[in-house]
C-alpha positions as CSV (number, residue, x, y, z in Angstrom):
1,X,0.0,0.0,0.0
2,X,3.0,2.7,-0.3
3,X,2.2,3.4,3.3
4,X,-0.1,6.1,2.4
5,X,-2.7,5.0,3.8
6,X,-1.8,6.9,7.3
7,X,-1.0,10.2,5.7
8,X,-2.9,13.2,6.4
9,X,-2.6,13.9,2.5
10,X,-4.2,10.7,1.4
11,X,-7.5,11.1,0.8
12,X,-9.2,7.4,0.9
13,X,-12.7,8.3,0.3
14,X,-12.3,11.1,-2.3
15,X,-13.4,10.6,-6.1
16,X,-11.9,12.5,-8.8
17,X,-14.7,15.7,-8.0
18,X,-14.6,16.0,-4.6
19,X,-10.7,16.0,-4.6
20,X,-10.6,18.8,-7.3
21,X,-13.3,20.9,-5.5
22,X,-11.4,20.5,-2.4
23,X,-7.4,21.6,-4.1
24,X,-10.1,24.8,-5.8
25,X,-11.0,25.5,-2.5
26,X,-7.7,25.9,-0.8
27,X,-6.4,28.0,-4.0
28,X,-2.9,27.4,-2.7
29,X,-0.1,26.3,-5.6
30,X,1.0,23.4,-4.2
31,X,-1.7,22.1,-2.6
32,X,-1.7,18.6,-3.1
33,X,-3.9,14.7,-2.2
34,X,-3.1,11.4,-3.3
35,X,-6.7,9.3,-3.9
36,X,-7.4,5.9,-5.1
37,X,-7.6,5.9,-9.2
38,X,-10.3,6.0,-10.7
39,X,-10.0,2.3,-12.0
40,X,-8.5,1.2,-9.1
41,X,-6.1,-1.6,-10.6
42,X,-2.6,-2.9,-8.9
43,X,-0.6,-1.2,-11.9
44,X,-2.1,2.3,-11.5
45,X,-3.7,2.0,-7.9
46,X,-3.5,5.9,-7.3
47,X,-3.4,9.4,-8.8
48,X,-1.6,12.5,-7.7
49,X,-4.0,15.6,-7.6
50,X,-2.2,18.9,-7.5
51,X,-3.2,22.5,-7.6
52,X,-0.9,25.4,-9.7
53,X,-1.6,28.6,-11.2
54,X,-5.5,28.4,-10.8
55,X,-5.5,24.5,-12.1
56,X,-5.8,21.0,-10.9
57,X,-3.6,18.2,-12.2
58,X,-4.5,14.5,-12.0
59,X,-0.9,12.6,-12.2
60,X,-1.4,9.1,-12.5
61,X,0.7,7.5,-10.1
62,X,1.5,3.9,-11.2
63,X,3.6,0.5,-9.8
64,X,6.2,-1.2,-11.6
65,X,6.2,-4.7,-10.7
66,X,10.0,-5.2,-11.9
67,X,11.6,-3.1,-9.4
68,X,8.9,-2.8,-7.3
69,X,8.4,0.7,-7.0
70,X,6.2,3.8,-7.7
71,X,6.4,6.4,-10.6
72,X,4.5,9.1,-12.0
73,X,2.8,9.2,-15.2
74,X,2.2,7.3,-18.3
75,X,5.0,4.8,-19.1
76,X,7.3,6.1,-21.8
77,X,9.6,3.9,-23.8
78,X,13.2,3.8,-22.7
79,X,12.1,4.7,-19.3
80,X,14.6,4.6,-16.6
């Protein structure tokens, strides 16, 4: 589970909405949750919701099984 779970930034019971309308709220650049994804699959299990310059980001936040660890964004060929 990434230890997240515990964090006062994870936000367990958020949907995509509720986590936007909460990082509009706070209009702070910076501001910043991790929620379950959408989909909610062991590859991408959460997503990275950020608020800058008057927007809100949704950063896919996936697990590569081969070295076991977390990464953010789509995969890219040649990745590293």
């Amino acid at each position: 589970d990434a230890g997240v779970h515990s964090k006062a930034w994870y936000a367990a019971t958020c949907d995509r909405k509720m986590a936007e309308d909460a990082l509009y709220r706070s209009n702070k650049d910076g501001s910043f949750l991790i929620r379950k994804s959408s989909g909610q699959d062991s590859w991408q299990p959460y997503t990275l919701v950020v608020f800058y310059n008057r927007r809100v980001y949704n950063i896919p936040i996936r697990f590569i099984e081969s070295t076991r660890q977390y990464a953010l964004g789509r995969e890219k060929s040649g990745e590293e």
